[in-house]
C-alpha positions as CSV (number, residue, x, y, z in Angstrom):
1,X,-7.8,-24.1,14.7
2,X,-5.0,-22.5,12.7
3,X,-4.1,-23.7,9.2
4,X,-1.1,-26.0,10.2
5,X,-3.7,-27.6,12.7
6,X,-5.6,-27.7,9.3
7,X,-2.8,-30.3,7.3
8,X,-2.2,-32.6,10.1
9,X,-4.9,-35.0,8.6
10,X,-6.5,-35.7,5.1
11,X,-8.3,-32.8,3.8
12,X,-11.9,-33.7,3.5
13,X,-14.8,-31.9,3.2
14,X,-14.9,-30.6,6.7
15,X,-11.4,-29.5,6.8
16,X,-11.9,-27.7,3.3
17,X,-15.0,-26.3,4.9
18,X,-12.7,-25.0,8.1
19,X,-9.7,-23.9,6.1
20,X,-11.8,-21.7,3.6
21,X,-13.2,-20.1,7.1
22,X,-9.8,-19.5,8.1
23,X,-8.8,-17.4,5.0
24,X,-12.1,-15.5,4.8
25,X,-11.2,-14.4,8.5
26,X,-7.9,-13.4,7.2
27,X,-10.0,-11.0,4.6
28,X,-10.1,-13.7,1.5
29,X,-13.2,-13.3,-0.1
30,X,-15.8,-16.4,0.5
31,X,-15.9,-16.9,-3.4
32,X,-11.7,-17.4,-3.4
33,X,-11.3,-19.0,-0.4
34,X,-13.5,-21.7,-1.3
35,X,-12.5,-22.0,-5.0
36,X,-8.9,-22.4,-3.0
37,X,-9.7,-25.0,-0.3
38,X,-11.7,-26.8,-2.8
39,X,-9.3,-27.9,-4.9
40,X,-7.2,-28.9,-1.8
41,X,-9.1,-32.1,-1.5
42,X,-7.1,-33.7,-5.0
43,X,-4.4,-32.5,-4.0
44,X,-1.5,-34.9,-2.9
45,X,0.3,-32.3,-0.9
46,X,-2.5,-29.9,0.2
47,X,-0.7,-27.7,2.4
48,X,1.8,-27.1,-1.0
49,X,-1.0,-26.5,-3.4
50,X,-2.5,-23.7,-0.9
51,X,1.2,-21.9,-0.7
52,X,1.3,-22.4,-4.4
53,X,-2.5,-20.9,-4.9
54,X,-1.9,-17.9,-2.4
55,X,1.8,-17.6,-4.3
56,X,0.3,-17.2,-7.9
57,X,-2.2,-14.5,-6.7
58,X,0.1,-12.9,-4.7
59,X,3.1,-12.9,-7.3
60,X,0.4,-10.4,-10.0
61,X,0.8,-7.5,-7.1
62,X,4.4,-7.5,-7.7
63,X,6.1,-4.9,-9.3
64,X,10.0,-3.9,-9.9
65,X,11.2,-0.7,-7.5
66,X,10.7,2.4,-8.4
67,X,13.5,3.2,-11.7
68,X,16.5,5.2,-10.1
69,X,17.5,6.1,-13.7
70,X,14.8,8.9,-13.4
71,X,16.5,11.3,-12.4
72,X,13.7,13.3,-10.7
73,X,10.8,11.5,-9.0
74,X,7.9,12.5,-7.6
75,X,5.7,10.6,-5.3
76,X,2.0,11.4,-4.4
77,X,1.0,10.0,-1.3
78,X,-3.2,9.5,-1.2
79,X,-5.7,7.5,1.1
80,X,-8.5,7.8,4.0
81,X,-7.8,9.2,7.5
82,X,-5.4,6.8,9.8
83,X,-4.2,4.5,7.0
84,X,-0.9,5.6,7.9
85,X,0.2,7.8,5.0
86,X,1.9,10.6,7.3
87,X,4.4,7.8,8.8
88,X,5.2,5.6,5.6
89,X,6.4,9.3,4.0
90,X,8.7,9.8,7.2
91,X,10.0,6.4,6.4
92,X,10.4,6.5,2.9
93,X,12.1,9.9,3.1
94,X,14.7,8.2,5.6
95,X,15.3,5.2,3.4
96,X,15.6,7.4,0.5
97,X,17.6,9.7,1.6
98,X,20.0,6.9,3.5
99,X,20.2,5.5,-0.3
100,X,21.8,9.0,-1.3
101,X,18.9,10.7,-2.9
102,X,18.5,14.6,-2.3
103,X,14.7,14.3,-0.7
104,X,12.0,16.8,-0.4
105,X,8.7,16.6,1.0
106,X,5.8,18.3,0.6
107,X,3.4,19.4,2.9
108,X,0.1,19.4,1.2
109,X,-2.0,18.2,3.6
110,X,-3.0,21.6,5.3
111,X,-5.9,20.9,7.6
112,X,-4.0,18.9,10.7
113,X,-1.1,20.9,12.3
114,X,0.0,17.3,14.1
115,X,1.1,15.9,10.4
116,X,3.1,19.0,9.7
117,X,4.8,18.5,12.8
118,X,5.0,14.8,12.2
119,X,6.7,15.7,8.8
120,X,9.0,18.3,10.1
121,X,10.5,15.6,12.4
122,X,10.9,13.1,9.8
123,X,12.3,15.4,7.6
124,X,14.6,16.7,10.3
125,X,15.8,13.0,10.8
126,X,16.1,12.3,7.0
127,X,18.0,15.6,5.9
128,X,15.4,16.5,3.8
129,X,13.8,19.8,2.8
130,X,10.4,20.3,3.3
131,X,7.6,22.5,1.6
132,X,4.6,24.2,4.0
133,X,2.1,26.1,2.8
134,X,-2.2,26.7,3.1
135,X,-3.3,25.3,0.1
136,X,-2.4,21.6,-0.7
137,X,-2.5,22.8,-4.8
138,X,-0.1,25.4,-4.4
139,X,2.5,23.1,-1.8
140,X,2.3,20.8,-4.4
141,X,3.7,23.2,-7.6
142,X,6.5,24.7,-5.0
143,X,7.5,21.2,-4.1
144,X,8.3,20.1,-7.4
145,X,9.7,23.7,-8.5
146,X,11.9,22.6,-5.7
147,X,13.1,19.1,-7.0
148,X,16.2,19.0,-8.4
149,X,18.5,16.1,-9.7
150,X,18.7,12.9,-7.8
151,X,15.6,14.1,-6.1
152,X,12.6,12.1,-5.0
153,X,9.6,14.7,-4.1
154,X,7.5,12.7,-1.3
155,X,3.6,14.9,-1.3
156,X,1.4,14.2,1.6
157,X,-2.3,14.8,1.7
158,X,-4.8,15.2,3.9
159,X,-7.2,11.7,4.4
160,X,-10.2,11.7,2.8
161,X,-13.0,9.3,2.6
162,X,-13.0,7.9,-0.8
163,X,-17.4,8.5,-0.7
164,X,-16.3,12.5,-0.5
165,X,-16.3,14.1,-4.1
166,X,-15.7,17.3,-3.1
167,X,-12.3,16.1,-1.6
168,X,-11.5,13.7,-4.5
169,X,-11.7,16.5,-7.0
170,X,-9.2,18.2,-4.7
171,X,-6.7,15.5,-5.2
172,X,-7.0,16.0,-8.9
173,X,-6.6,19.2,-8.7
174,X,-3.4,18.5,-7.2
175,X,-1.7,16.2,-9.9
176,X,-3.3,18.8,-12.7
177,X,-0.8,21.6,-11.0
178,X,1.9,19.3,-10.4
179,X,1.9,18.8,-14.5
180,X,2.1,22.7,-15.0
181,X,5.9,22.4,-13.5
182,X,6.7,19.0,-15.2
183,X,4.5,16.9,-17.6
184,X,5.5,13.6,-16.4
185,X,4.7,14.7,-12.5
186,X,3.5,12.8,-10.1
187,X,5.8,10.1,-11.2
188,X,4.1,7.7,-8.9
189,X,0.7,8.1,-7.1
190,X,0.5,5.6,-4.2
191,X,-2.9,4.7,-2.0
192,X,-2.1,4.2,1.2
193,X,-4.3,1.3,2.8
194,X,-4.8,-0.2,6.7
195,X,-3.9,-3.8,6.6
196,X,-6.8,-4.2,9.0
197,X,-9.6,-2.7,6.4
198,X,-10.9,-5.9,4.8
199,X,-13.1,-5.5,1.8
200,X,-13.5,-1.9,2.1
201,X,-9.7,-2.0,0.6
202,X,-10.8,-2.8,-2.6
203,X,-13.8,0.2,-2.8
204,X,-11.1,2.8,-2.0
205,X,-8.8,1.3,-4.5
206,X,-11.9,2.0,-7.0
207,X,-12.5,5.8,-5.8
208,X,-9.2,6.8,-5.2
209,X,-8.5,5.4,-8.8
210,X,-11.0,7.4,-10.5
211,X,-9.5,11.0,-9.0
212,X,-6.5,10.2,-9.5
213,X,-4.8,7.2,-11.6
214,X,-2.8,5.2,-8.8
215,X,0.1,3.1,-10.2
216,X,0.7,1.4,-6.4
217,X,-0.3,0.0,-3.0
218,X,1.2,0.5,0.3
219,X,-0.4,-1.7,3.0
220,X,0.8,-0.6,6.6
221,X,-0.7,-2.0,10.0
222,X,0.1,-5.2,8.9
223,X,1.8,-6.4,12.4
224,X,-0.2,-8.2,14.8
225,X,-2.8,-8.6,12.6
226,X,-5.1,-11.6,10.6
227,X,-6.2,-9.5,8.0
228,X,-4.2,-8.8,4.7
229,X,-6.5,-11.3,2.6
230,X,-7.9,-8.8,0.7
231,X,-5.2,-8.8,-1.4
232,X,-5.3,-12.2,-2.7
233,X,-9.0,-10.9,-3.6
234,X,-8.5,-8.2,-5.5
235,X,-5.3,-10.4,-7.4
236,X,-8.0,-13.0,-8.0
237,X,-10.6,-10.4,-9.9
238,X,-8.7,-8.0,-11.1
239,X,-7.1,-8.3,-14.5
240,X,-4.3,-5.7,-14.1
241,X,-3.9,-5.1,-10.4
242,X,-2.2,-2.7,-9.3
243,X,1.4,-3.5,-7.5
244,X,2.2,-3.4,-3.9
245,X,4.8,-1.2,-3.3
246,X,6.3,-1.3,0.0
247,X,4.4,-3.6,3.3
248,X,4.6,-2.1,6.4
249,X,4.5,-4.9,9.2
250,X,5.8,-2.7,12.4
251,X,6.8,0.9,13.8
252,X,10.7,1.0,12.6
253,X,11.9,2.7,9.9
254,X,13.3,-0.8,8.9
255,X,9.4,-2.2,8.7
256,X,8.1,-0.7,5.8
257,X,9.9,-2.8,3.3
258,X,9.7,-3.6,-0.6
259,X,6.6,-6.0,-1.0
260,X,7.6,-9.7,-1.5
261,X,4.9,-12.2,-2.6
262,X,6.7,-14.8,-0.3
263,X,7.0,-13.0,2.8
264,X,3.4,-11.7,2.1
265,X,2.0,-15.8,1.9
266,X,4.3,-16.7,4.9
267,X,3.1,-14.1,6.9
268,X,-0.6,-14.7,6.3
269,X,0.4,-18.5,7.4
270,X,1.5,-16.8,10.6
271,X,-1.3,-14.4,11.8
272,X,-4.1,-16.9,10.4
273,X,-6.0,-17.3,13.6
């Protein structure tokens, strides 16, 4: 049963019971999705009072673009293995650069050979310069030695498991030499996430966070898939969530786009089993 199926008669106790099963398959916590289809039951136009719930936690994990009156940004890109940080920085570097920003990308992920040649396409593709070296630390500080005005710096790194210390305190390392060159650097530190993690989302957001402050969200993977929930988790429980920056719903360059609460409650309506 999906959730239209769900609104097609009064919502009793059963059909609360059913909807709050069809959210916590979407990756809404049991606790939220019950407090959510609970209320249903009152309501005189259910179906409206769930958009309208799913709307309010979704609207906190917006957040305005990033400001193009900073004339030199820098973006670090962080998150596990396969999350799909590699392809979201080939994207962003062609959007950017199609938006007429001088782009420059830097290679700090040093252990797989198939991401630097990943990056070289993209970069290829986007105009944009691109740093290698064999120590993500020292790509880093020649990446943003490189930036000049107009420029967004795009720095990938290698996945990590957010249990590993010993590669956390790497990434820290990384945004302590970045400062050496320019105070305010990295301007924005984004975790990469899989749309189809569930729960586990919310435990890297914690790690990550503590290595290096994040001030974003990406979520790719999220075509073809009934997960995403755990978003309207963490909005629920977390008093200053952080904001989704982009959504990436497909494998165009045209797919990863700006996070929209709206699109992001519509399209949970859609790929709710």
């Amino acid at each position: 049963m999906s959730i239209r199926d769900i609104f097609r008669k009064k919502i009793d106790e059963s059909r609360a019971a059913e909807l709050a099963d069809i959210m916590i398959r979407a990756d809404v916590a049991p606790n939220i999705a019950t407090e959510i289809a609970g209320k249903l039951r009152q309501s005189d136009d259910p179906k409206k009072s769930l958009e309208e719930s799913l709307l309010y936690y979704a609207k906190k994990l917006e957040r305005p673009p990033i400001s193009c009156l900073v004339s030199r940004i820098s973006i670090l890109i962080v998150g596990v293995n396969g999350a799909g940080k590699t392809t979201t920085i080939g994207k962003l570097a062609k959007q950017f650069a199609d938006a007429g920003h001088n782009v420059i990308i830097g290679a700090c992920d040093t252990f797989r050979a198939a991401a630097n040649e990943q990056l070289d396409a993209w970069a290829a593709r986007a105009g944009a310069n691109i740093v290698h070296g064999t120590e993500p630390a020292a790509v880093a500080y020649k990446t943003i030695e490189a930036l000049g005005e107009n420029g967004i710096a795009l720095l990938d790194t290698a996945g990590r498991l957010h249990n590993r210390s010993d590669l956390m305190a790497e990434l820290a390392k990384i945004g302590r030499v970045m400062k050496k060159i320019d105070a305010g650097a990295p301007t924005e530190t984004w975790l990469v996430l899989d749309g189809t993690t569930g729960q586990n989302a919310l435990a890297q957001i914690e790690f990550f966070n503590r290595a290096t402050p994040l001030t974003g969200l990406v979520i790719t993977k999220m075509d073809g898939t009934s997960k995403g929930g755990f978003l309207i988790s963490y909005a629920a429980n977390e008093p200053k969530p952080l904001g989704v920056a982009y959504i990436g719903d497909g494998e165009k360059i045209e797919d990863l786009k700006p996070f929209d609460a709206k699109e992001y409650v519509e399209k949970i309506f859609e790929i709710a089993p």
